[in-house]
C-alpha positions as CSV (number, residue, x, y, z in Angstrom):
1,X,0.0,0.0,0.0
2,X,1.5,3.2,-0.9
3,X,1.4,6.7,0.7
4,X,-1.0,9.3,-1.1
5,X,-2.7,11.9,-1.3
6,X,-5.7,10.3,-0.6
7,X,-4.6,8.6,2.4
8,X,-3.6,11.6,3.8
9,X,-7.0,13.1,3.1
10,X,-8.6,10.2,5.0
11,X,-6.2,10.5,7.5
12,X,-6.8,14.1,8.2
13,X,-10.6,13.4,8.1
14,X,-10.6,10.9,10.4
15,X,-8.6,12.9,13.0
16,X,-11.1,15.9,12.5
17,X,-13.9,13.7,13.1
18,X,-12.1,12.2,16.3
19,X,-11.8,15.7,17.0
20,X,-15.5,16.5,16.5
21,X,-17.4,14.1,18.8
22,X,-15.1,14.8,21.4
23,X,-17.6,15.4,24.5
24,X,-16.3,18.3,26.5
25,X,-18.1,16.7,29.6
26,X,-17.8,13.1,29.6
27,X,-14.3,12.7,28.0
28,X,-12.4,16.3,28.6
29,X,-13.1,17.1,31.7
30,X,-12.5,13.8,33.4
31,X,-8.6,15.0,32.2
32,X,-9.0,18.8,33.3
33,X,-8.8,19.9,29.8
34,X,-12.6,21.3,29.7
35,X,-13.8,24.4,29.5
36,X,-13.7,24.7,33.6
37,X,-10.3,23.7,32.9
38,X,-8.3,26.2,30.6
39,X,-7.4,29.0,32.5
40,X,-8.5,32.3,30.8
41,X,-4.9,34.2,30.8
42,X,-4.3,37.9,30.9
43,X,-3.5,40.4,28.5
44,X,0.2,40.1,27.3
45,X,0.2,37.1,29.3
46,X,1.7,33.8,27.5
47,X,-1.4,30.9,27.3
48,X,-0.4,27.5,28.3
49,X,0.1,24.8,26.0
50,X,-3.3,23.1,27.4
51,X,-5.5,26.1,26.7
52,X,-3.8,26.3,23.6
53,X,-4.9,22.9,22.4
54,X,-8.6,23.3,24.1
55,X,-8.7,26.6,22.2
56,X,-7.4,24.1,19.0
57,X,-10.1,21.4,20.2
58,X,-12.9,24.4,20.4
59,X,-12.5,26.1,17.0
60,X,-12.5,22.5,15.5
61,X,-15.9,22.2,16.5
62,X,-17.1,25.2,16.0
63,X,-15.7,26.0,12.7
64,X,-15.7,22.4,10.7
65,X,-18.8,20.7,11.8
66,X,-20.4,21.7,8.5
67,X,-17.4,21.0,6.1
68,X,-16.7,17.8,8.1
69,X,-20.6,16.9,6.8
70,X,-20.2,17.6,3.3
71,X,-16.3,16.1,3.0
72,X,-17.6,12.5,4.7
73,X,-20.5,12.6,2.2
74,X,-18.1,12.6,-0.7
75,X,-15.6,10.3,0.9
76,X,-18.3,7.6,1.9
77,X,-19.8,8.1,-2.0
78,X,-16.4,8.1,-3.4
79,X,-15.6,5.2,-1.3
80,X,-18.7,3.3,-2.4
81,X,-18.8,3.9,-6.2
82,X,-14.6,3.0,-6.5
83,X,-14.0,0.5,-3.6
């Protein structure tokens, strides 16, 4: 099996829909890395490397829920018509 680009797509997918269903109570919290958990820094203030990836885990959500819809349509339709 080679590397391609389409591996990498379904790679990338995959991790975004991991990403996706995270649930911020049930899963991230249990590891202090919910919303009760990121500290809101300061101005000029340096955020930690955990807020950083809840902020990464938060606009995830927020910003590819809908393209996330549309892109696993065509890869499960793709997928289905070319094995």
């Amino acid at each position: 099996m080679a590397f391609t680009l389409w591996n990498l797509f379904e790679a990338s997918l995959l991790f975004l829909n991991a990403v996706c269903i995270l649930n911020e109570e049930r899963f991230l919290s249990k590891i202090g890395w919910g919303s009760r958990g990121a500290n809101v820094q300061g101005f000029g203030e340096n955020p930690s490397t955990k807020s950083q990836i809840y902020n990464l885990f938060h606009s995830i959500r927020t910003v590819a829920r809908i393209p996330l819809i549309f892109l696993n349509i065509v890869t499960v339709i793709f997928k289905l018509i070319l094995g």
